[in-house]
N, C-alpha and C positions, 0 to 999 in steps of 0.2 A: 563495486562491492555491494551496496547498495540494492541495486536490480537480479543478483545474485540470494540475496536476504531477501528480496519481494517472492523468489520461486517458492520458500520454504512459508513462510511466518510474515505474509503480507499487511497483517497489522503493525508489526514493529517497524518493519522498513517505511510506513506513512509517517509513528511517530516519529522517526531520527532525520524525515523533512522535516519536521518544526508542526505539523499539524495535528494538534494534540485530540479534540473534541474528533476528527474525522476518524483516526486509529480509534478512539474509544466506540465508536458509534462502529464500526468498522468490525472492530472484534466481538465483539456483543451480535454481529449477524453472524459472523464467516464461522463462529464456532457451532452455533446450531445448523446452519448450511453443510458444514462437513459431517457432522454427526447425520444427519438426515436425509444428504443425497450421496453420500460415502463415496464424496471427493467430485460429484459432477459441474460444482460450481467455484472451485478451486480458480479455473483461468480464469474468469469473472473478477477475481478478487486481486491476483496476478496485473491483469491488466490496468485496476484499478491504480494500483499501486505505482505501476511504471510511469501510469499516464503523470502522477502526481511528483515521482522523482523527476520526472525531464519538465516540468512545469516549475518544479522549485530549482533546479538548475538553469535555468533559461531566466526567472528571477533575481536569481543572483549574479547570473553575467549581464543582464541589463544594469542591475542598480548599480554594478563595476564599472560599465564600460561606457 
C-alpha cells in the first residue's frame, strides 16, 4: 500500500516509515521540483521513496527475526 502512496505523494509515504526530518526536507524540494520541471523529477523522488520503504521493512524483519 505504501509504494502505491510513493507513486502519488512521495513525501507522505517517507513519513508513514517513521522518517520524519527526511519527508520534511523531502517535500520542501519535490514541491518546487514539480512546479518548475512540470513533473520531470517526479521518478527521482518515487524512487526515493521506495528505496526508503524496503529499507525500513528489511529493519523491521531483522529486529523481528
Amino acid at each position: 500500500m505504501n509504494y502505491v502512496l510513493a507513486l502519488f505523494l512521495p513525501p507522505l509515504s517517507i513519513l508513514l516509515t517513521g522518517r520524519i526530518v527526511v519527508a520534511i526536507v523531502t517535500f520542501f524540494i519535490w514541491v518546487p521540483a514539480i512546479i518548475f520541471s512540470g513533473g520531470l523529477t517526479h521518478p527521482m523522488f518515487i524512487l526515493l521513496a521506495w528505496i526508503l520503504i524496503f529499507q525500513a521493512r528489511e529493519d523491521r524483519l531483522r529486529r523481528e527475526g
